[in-house]
C-alpha positions, -999 to +999 in steps of 0.1 A: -770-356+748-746-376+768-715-395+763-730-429+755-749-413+726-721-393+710-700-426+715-729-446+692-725-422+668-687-417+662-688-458+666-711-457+639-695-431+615-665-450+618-683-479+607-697-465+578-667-453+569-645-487+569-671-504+553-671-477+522-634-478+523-632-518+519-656-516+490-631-488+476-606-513+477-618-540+469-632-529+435-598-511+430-583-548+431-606-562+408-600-530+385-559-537+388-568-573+381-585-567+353-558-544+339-527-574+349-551-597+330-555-578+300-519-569+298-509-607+297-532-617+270-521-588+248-483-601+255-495-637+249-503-630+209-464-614+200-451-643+224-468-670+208-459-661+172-422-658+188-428-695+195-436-702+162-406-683+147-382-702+165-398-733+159-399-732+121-361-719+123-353-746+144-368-774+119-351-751+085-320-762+106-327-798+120-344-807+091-313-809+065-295-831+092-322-851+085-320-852+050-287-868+057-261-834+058-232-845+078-204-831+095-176-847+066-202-826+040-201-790+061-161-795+067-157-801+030-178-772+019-160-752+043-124-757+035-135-755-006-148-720+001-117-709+023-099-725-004-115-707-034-111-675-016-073-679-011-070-686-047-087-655-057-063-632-032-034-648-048-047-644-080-053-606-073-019-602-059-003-613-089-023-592-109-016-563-084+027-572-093+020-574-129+004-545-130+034-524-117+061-538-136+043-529-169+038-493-156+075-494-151+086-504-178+067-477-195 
């Protein structure tokens, strides 16, 4: 056995070798592939009905615009309800007062 023969066959082991480890790889890519894919079409189904949340919020609040809400309306009903509830804290108050002088006078 001389050189040139023991050179053929490490040349040739080697060979072997690198062409084993690029079909390694490569099916480890399509396996990772796979696995990327699969992921984003399990996150597409929550994202999607995401998508349709907002979108049916979006017209519950766009649609009463629509139906001809305005601003004048929203201030009005806003100042009535702080009003209403100033009322009723005043109300209590004198109640609360009320209460203490007839325990007083007791």
């Amino acid at each position: 056995m001389n050189i040139q023969d023991l050179r053929d066959i490490l040349l040739s082991v080697y060979l072997i070798l690198g062409i084993l480890l690029s079909i390694t790889l490569i099916f480890g890519v399509i396996i990772a592939l796979k696995a990327v894919l699969g992921l984003i079409k399990a996150a597409k189904r929550p994202i999607d009905k995401l998508g349709e949340a907002s979108g049916s919020l979006m017209g519950d609040l766009v649609n009463p615009s629509k139906d001809g809400l305005s601003m004048s309306s929203v201030s009005f009903g806003i100042i009535s309800f702080a009003a209403s509830m100033l009322g009723r804290a005043i109300k209590r108050s004198f109640r609360k007062k009320s209460s203490k002088r007839k325990k007083k006078r007791r």
